[in-house]
C-alpha positions as CSV (number, residue, x, y, z in Angstrom):
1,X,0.0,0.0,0.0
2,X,1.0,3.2,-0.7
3,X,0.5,6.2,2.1
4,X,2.2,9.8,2.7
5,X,3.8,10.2,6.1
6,X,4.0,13.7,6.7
7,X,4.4,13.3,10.8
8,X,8.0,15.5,10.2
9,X,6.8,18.4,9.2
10,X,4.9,19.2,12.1
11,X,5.6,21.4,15.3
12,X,4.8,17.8,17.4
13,X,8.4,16.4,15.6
14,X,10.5,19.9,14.8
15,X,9.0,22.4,16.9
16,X,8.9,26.0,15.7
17,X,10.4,25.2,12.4
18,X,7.1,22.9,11.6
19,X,3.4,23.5,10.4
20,X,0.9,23.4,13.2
21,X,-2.7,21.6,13.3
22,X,-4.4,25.0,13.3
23,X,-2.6,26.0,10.0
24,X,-3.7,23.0,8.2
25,X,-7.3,23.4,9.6
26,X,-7.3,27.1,8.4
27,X,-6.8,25.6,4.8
28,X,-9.7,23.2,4.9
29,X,-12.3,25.6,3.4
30,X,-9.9,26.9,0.2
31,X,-9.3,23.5,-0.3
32,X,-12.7,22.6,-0.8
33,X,-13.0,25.5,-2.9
34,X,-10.3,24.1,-5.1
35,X,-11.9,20.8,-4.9
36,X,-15.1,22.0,-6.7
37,X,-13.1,24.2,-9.2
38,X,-10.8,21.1,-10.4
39,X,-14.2,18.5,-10.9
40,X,-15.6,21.7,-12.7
41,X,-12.7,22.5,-14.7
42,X,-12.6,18.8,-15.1
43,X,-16.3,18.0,-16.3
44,X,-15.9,21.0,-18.4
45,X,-13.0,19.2,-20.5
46,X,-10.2,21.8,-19.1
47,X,-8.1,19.4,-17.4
48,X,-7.5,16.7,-20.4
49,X,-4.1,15.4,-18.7
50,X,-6.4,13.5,-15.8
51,X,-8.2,12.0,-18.6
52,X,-5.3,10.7,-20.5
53,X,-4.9,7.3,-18.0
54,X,-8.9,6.2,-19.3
55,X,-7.7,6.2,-22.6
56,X,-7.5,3.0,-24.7
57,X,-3.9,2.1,-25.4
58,X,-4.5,-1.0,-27.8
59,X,-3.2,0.6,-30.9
60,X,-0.1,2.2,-29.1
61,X,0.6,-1.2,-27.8
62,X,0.1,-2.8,-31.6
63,X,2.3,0.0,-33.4
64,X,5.0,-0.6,-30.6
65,X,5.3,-4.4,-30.5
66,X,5.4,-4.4,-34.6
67,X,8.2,-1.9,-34.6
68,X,9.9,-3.3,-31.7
69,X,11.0,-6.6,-33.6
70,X,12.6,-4.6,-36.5
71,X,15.4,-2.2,-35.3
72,X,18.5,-2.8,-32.9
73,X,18.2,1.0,-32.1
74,X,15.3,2.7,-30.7
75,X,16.1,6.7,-30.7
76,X,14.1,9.2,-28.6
77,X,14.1,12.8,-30.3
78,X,12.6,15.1,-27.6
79,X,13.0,18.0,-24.9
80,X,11.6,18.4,-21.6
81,X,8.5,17.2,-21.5
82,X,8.6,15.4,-24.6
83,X,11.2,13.6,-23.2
84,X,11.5,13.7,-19.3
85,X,8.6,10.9,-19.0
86,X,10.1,8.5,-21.7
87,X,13.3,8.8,-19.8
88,X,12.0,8.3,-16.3
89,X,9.8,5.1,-17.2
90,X,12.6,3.8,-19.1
91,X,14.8,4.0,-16.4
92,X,12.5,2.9,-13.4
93,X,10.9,-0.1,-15.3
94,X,14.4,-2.0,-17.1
95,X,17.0,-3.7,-16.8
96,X,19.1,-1.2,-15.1
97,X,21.8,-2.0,-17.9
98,X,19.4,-2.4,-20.6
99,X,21.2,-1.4,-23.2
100,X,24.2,-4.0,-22.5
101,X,21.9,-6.9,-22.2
102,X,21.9,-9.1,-25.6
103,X,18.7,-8.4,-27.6
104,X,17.3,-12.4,-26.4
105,X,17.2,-10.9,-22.7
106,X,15.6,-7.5,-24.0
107,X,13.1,-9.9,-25.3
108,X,14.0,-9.1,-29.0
109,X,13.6,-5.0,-28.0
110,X,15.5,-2.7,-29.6
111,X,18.5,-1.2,-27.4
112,X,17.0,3.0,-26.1
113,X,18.6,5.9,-26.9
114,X,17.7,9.7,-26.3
115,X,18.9,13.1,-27.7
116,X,17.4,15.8,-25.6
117,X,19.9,18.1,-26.0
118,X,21.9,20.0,-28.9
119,X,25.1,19.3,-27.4
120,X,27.1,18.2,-30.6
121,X,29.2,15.6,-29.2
122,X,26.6,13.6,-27.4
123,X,24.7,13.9,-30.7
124,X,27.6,12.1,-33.0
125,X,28.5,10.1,-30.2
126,X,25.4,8.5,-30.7
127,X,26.2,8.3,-34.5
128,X,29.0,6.5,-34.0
129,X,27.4,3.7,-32.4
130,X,23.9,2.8,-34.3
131,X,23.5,2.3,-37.8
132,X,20.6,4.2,-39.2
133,X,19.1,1.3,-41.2
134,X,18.5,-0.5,-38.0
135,X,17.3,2.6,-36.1
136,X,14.1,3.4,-35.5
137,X,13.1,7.2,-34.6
138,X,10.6,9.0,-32.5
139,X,10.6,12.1,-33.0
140,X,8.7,14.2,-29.9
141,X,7.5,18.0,-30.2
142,X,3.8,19.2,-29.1
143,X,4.3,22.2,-30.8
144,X,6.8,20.8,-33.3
145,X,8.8,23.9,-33.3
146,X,11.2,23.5,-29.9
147,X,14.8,24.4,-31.2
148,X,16.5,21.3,-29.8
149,X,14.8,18.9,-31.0
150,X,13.8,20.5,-34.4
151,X,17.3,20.6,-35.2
152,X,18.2,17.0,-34.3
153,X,15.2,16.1,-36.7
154,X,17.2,17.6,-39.7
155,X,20.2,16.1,-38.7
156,X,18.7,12.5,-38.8
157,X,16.1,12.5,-41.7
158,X,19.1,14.1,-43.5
159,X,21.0,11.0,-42.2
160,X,18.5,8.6,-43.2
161,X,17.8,9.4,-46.1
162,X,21.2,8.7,-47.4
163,X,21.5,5.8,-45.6
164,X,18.1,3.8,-46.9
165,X,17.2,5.7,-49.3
166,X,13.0,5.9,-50.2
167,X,12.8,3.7,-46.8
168,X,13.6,6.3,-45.1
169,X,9.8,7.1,-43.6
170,X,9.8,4.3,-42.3
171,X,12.2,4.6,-40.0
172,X,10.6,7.4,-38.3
173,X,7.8,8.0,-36.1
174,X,6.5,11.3,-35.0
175,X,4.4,12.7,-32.0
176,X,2.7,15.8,-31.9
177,X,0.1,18.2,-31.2
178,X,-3.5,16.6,-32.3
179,X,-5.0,19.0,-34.6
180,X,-6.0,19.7,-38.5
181,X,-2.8,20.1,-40.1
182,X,-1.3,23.4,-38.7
183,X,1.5,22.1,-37.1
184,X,5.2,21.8,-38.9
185,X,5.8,18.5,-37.8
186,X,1.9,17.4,-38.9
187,X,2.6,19.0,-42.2
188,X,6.0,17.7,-42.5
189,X,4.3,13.6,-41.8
190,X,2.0,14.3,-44.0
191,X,4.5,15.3,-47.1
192,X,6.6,12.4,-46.0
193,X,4.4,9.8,-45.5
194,X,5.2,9.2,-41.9
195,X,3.4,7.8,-39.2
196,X,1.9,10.2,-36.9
197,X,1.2,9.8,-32.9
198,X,-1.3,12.1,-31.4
199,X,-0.9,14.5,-28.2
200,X,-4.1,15.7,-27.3
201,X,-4.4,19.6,-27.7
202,X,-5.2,20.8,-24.0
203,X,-2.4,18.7,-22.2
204,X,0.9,20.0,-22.2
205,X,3.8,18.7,-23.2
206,X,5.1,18.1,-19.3
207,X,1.9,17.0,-18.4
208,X,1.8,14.5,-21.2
209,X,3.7,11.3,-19.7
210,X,0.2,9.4,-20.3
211,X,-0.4,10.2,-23.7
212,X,1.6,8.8,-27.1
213,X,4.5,10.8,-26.1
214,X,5.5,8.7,-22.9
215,X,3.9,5.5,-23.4
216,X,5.1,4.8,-27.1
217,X,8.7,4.9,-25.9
218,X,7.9,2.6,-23.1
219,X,5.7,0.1,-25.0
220,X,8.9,0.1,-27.1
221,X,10.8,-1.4,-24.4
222,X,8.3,-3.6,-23.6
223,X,6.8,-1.7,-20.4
224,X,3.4,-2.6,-19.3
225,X,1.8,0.7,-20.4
226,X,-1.5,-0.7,-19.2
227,X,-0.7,-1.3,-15.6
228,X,1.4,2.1,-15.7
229,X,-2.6,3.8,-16.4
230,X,-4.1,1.6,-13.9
231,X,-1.8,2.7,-11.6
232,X,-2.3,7.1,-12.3
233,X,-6.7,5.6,-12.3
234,X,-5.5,3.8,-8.8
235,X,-4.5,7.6,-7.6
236,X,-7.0,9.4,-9.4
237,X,-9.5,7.5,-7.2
238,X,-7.8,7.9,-4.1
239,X,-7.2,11.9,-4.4
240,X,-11.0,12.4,-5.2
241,X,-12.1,13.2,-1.6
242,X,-12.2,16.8,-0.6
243,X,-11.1,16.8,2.5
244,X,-8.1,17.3,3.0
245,X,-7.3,15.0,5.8
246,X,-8.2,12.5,3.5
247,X,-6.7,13.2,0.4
248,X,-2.9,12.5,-0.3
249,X,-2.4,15.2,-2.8
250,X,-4.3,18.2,-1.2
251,X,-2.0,17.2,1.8
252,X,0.8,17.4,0.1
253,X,0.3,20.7,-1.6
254,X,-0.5,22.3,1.5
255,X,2.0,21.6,3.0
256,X,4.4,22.6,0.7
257,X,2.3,25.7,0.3
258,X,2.5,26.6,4.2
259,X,6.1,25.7,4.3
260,X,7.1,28.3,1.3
261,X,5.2,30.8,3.8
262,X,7.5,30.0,6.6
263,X,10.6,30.6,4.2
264,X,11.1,26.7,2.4
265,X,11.3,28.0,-1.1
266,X,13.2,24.5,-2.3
267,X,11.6,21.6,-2.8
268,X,13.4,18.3,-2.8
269,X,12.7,14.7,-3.9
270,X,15.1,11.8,-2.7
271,X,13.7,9.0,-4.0
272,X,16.2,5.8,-2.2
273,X,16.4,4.3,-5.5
274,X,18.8,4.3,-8.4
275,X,15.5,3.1,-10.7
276,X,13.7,7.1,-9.7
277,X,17.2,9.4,-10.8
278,X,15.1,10.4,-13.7
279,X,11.8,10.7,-12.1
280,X,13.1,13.7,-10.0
281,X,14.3,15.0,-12.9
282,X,11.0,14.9,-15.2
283,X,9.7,15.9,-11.3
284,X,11.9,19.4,-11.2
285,X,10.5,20.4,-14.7
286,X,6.7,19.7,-13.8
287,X,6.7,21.7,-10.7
288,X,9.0,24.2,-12.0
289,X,7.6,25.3,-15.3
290,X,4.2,24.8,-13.7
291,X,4.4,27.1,-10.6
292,X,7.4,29.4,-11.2
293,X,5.9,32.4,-12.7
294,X,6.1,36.0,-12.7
295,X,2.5,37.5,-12.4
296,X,-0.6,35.4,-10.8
297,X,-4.2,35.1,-12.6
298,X,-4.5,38.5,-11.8
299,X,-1.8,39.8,-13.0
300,X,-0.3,40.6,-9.8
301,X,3.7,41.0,-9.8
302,X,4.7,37.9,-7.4
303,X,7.5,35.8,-8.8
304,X,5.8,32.5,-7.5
305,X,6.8,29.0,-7.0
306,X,9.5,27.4,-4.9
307,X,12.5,25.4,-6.5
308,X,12.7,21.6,-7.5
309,X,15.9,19.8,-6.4
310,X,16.4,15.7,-6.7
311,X,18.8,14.0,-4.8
312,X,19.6,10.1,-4.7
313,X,19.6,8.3,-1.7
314,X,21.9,6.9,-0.9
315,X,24.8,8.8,-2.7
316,X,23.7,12.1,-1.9
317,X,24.1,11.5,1.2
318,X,27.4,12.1,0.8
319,X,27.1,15.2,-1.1
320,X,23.8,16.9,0.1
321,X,22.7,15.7,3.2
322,X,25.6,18.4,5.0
323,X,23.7,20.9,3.5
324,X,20.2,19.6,4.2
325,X,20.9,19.0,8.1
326,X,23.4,22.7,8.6
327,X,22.6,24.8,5.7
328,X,20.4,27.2,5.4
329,X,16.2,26.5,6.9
330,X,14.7,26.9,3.2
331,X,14.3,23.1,2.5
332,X,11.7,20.9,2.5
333,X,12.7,17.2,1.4
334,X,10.5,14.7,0.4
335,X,11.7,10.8,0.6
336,X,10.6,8.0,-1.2
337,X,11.1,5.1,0.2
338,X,10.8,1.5,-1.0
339,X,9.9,-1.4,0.8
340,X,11.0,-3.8,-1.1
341,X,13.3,-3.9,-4.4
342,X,13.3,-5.9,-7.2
343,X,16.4,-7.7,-6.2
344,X,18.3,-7.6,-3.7
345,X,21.8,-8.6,-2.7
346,X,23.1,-10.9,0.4
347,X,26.1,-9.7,2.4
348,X,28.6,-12.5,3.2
349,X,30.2,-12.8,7.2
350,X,33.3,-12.1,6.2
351,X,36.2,-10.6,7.8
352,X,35.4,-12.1,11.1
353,X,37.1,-10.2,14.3
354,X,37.2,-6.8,11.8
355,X,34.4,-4.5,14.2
356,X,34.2,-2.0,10.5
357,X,33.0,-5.1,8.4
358,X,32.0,-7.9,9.7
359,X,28.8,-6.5,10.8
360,X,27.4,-6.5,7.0
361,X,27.3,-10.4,7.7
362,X,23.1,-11.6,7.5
363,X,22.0,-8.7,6.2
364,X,21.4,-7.2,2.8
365,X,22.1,-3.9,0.2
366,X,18.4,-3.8,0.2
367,X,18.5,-3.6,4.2
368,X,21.0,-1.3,4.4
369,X,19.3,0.9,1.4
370,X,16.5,1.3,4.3
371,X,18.1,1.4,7.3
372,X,20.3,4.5,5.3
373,X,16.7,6.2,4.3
374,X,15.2,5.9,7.7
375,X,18.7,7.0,9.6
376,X,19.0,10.3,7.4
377,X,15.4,11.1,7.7
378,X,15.8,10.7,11.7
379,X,19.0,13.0,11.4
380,X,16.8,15.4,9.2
381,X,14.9,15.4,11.9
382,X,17.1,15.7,14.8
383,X,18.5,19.0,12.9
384,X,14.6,20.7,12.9
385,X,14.5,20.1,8.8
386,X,11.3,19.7,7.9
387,X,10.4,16.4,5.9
388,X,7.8,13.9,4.7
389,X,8.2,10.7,2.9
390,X,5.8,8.6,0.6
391,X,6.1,4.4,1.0
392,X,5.7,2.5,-2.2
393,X,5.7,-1.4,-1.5
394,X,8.2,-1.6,-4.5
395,X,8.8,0.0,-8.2
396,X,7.0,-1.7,-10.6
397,X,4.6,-0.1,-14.0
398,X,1.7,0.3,-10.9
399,X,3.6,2.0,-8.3
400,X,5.3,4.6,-11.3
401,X,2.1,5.3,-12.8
402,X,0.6,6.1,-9.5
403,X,3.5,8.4,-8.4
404,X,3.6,10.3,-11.9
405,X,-0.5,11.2,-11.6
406,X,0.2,12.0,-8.0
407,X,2.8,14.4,-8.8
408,X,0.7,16.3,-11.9
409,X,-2.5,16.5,-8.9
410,X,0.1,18.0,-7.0
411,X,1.3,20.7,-9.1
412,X,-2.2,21.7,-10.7
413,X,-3.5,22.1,-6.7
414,X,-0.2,24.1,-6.2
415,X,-1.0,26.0,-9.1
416,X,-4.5,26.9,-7.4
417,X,-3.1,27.7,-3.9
418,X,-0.6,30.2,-5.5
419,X,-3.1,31.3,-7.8
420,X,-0.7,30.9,-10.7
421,X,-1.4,29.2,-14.1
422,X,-0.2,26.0,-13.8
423,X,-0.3,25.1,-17.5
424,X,1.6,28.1,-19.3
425,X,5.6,28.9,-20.3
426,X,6.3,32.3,-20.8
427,X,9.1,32.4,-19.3
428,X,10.4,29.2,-22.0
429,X,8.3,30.8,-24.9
430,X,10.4,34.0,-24.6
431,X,13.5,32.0,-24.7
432,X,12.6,30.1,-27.9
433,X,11.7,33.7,-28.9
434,X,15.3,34.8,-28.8
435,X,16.7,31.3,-29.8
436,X,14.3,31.4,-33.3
437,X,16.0,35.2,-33.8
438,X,19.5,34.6,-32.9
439,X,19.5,31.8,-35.2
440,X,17.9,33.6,-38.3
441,X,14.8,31.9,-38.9
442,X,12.2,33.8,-40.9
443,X,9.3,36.3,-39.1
444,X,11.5,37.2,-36.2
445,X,13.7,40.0,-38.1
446,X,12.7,42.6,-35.8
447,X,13.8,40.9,-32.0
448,X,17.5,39.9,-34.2
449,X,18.4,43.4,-34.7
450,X,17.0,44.4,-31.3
451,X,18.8,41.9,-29.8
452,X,22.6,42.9,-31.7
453,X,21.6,46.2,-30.8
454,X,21.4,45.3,-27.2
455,X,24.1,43.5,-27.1
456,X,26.6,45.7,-28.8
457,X,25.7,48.1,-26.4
458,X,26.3,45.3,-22.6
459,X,29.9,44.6,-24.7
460,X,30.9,48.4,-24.6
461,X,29.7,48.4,-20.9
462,X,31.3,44.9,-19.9
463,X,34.4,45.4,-21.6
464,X,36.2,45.8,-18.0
465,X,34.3,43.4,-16.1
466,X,35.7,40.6,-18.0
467,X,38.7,38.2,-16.7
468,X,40.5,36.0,-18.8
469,X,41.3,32.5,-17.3
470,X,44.9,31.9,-18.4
């Protein structure tokens, strides 16, 4: 069973430094405010992302397992949320060495690759190792016009097509904005005769982990997509009660709403398993780009949000944890702990007489992966730090699914708390903005020359604030 302990962020465990009873009483009635907003927004179609997990996934399965048994490579072409999802079920449902297995234990699937990034070296790093005619590629963009991933498109239909010739559609597979043709990438599958996956057009591309766009790449790999959805329709059920004390997700964002009022502006997940690294990361870019914004609903100046940071348990305890107990009182941490791992591995009674090693003997990693979880959130603890920790009887396509939904329930309530629009980017948008002039494309003539204006005029200013590192 799955549950939320939040006992350490109370005033009972850390005194001062915690939320009271009162505080979280004072929030009942706004939470039931938000309650009836969300099921409104909800039964009025605005919320299409809690939808996505009652979808039928029959032809997504189909598509994958026909692909699946005709490439060695497998090549995610994404950014951010087009690619954060894929990466984070990947990584929690495989072989931790996946790609290193021989393709009889992958079960015949093709090895997984992913270029988020425009970093040129990772890019023909990964041309050096796959050949094209055994590659197939997904290429992931809601709006289809995201820099990054745009330009590794080029690159690789430019690659394929020299390297099979017509074939060349074939090996490519592309996921998008659902619409009637508008978008480049629609009107580019369309010329091309290539395959097209749909993203429905209210659900953003980091809220889209349960659409095409996530589960594609993981039916690829042979993930259970199904049990991943019943898993977010498991959570959907059990977050429907509006009361608070009763509901795991209004909890959660209430209390990280009350903390950021008593100064906890970061927001950290330390999930005590090597399978979640990637979950905190497609984590960090759903709470960010969801509550970190400049002006409220009303446009009010307020420079919401609070800041998403992932650490690892165990290892970063050995980087972090310092920080977390000594450093400065703006953190609220957030474990997850498992209760039991997929595997796990003995420890021998060795060494015998040796006080520093032969204490390992009878137990397990899996044990000491626990004992380490519970010993740092006691020292947490200890040190006044605020933090809470959710229990998942193990990682498996259930357990992820449910996290993932509970997470996007999160962040919309968040979003209503902080009065913010969870579901906008300007903040990205006017990056892309600058990224489209800088780099000449037609239509944004105007910002270019603004922009060498500008900064023609910083270089005259800078010139003496500058220090060369030789």
């Amino acid at each position: 069973m799955m549950k939320l302990d939040f006992s350490n962020m109370m005033e009972s465990r850390i005194g001062e430094r915690g939320i009271s009873i009162g505080a979280i009483e004072d929030m009942e009635h706004r939470i039931k405010e938000i309650d009836r907003k969300l099921k409104s927004d909800r039964s009025e179609g605005r919320l299409q992302f809690m939808e996505l997990p009652y979808k039928n996934v029959d032809e997504i399965i189909s598509l994958a397992n026909e692909e699946a048994t005709k490439y060695e490579n497998f090549v995610l072409i994404g950014i951010g949320g087009s690619s954060w999802g894929s990466i984070a079920l990947h990584t929690a449902l495989s072989h931790p060495y996946y790609n290193l297995l021989p393709a009889s234990k992958r079960n015949g699937r093709p090895r997984f690759f992913v270029i988020d990034n425009c970093d040129p070296d990772e890019t023909a790093g990964l041309f050096d190792i796959i050949d094209m005619e055994e590659t197939l590629i997904n290429v992931v963009s809601k709006s289809g016009t995201t820099p990054e991933p745009m330009a590794n498109f080029v690159k690789c239909y430019e690659m394929m097509k020299r390297s099979v010739g017509k074939a060349y559609a074939e090996h490519f597979i592309i996921t998008t904005d659902e619409g009637d043709g508008d978008g480049v990438l629609r009107r580019v599958a369309e010329r091309e005769g290539i395959r097209c996956l749909e993203i429905p057009k209210r659900v953003g591309g980091r809220f889209s982990v349960f659409s095409p766009a996530g589960l594609f790449p993981a039916a690829v790999s042979g993930i259970d997509i199904k049990e991943v959805l019943n898993g977010a329709r498991h959570m959907d059920e059990a977050c429907k009660k509006p009361d608070i004390w009763d509901n795991p997700a209004y909890m959660f964002a209430v209390l990280e709403y009350l903390a950021i009022d008593k100064g906890y502006n970061i927001s950290v997940l330390m999930p005590y398993s090597r399978k979640l690294r990637y979950f905190g990361n497609w984590y960090m870019q759903l709470w960010a780009e969801s509550l970190g914004k400049e002006h409220d609903r009303d446009n009010n100046t307020v420079n919401a949000g609070s800041t998403p940071l992932k650490a690892i348990g165990a290892a970063d305890q050995h980087s972090l944890l310092q920080l977390f107990n000594e450093g400065p009182f703006d953190k609220v941490i957030t474990f997850i702990r498992v209760e039991s791992y997929e595997n796990d591995v003995s420890l021998p009674a060795v060494f015998r007489g040796w006080n520093e090693l032969e204490y390992f003997g009878g137990h397990t990693l899996g044990e000491l992966m626990k004992t380490e979880q519970f010993a740092t959130e006691l020292a947490l603890t200890n040190h006044m730090r605020p933090n809470k920790t959710i229990v998942i009887p193990a990682i498996n396509a259930f357990t992820v699914g449910a996290l993932m939904y509970f997470f996007e329930l999160v962040t919309t309530v968040m979003g209503e708390l902080l009065n913010v629009n969870a579901f906008d980017q300007p903040g990205v948008e006017e990056g892309k903005r600058l990224t489209y002039a800088l780099m000449g494309r037609r239509g944004f003539e105007r910002e270019r020359e603004e922009i060498r204006a500008k900064m023609g005029e910083e270089e005259k200013e800078s010139e003496s604030l500058v220090i060369y590192m030789e």
